[in-house]
C-alpha positions as CSV (number, residue, x, y, z in Angstrom):
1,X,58.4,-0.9,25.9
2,X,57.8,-2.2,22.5
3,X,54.2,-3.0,21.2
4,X,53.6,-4.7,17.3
5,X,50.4,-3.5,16.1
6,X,48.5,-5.0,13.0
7,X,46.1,-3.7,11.2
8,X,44.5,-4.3,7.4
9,X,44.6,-2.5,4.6
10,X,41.7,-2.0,2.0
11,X,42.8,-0.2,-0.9
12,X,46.3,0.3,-3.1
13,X,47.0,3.9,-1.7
14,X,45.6,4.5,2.3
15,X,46.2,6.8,4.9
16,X,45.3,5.5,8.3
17,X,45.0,7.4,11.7
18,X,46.8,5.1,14.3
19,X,47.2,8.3,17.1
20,X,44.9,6.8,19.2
21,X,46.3,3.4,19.3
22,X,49.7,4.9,20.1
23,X,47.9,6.9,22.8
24,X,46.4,4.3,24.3
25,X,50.0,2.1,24.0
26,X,51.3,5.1,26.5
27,X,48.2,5.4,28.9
28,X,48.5,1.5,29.3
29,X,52.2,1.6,29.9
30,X,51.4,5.3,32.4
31,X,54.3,7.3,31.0
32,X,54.1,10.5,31.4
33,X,57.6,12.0,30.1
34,X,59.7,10.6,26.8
35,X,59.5,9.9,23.0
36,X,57.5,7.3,21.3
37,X,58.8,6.5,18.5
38,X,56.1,4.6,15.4
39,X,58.0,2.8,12.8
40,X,56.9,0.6,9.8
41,X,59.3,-1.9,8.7
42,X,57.7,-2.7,5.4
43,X,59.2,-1.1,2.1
44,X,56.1,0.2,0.2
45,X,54.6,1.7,3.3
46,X,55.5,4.4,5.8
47,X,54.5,6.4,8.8
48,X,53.9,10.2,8.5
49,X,52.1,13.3,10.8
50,X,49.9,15.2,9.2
51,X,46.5,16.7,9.4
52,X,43.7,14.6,11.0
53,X,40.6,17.4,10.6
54,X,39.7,17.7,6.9
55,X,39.9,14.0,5.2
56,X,40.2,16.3,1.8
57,X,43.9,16.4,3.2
58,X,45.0,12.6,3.0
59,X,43.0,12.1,-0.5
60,X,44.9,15.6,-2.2
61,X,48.2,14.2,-0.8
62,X,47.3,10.5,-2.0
63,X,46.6,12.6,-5.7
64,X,49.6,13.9,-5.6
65,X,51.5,11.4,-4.5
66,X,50.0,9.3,-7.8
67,X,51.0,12.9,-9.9
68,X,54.8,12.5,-8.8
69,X,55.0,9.3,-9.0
70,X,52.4,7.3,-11.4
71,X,51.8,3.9,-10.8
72,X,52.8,2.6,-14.5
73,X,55.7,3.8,-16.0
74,X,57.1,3.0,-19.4
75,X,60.9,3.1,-18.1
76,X,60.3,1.5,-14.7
77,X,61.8,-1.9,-14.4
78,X,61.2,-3.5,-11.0
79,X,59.5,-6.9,-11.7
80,X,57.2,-6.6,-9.3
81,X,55.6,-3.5,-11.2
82,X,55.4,-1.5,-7.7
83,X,58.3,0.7,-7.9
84,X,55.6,3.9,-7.0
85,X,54.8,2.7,-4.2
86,X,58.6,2.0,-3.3
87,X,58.8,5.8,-4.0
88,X,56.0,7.2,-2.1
89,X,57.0,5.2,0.6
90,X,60.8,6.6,1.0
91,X,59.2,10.1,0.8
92,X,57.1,9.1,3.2
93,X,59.7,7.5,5.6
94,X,59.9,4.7,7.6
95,X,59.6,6.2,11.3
96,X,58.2,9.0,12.9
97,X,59.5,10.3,16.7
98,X,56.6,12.1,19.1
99,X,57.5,13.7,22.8
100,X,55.0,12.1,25.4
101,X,54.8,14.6,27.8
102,X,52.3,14.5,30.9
103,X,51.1,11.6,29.4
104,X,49.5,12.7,26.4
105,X,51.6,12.6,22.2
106,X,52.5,16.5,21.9
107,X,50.9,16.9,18.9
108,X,50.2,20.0,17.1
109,X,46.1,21.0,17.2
110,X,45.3,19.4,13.5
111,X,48.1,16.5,13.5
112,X,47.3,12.7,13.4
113,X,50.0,9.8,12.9
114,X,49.4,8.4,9.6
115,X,50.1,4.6,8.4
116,X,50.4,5.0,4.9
117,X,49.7,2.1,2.2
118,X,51.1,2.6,-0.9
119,X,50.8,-0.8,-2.0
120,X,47.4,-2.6,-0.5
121,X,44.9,-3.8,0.0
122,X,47.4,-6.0,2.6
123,X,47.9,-7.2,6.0
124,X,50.4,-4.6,8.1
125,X,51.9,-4.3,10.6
126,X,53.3,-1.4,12.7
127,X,55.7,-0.7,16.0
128,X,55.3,1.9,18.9
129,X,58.8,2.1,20.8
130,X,58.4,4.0,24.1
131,X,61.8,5.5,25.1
């Protein structure tokens, strides 16, 4: 079972909770037991877990992101002028794998499933692979 999801970014740098929408990809498809796996096949974007209680989280770790790896650089030679956002989104990654069991994303109490921008405002798009 594979589902494409699109969504819509709004700013350069964005970290977007899409747990529920994976949830709701394995309620629809009643599986109870096996891995989902949430991929992003864009290059200056990615898909991470992290915290999904205090939003103070996702900006720090947007910061930081623009700390380690500033937007301009004076050495950077990628015509495009987005090389940053090529970096954050290789730290990032491209994929993220999640055990489904009894139905539900066995996620730790304070986890979400992040899309992360890096290079928006843009049109996205996302897959949700249920093995």
């Amino acid at each position: 079972m594979l589902k494409k999801f699109t969504l819509k970014t709004s700013q350069r740098d964005q970290m977007i909770d899409v747990t529920q929408q994976v949830q709701e990809f394995i309620n629809e498809n009643a599986i109870k037991d096996g891995v989902v796996i949430i991929y992003c096949p864009h290059t200056t974007a990615g898909i991470t877990i992290n915290e999904n209680a205090d939003p103070d989280v996702k900006r720090d770790m947007i910061r930081r992101f623009d700390e380690v790896y500033p937007w301009h650089h004076k050495l950077d030679q990628h015509m495009e002028g987005n090389t940053a956002a090529h970096m954050k989104a290789s730290t990032v990654g491209a994929s993220q794998h999640v055990i489904i069991t009894e139905g539900r994303l066995l996620l730790g109490t304070w986890q979400g499933i992040y899309f992360c921008e890096f290079d928006g405002p843009r049109t996205r798009n996302f897959y949700v692979k249920i093995l």
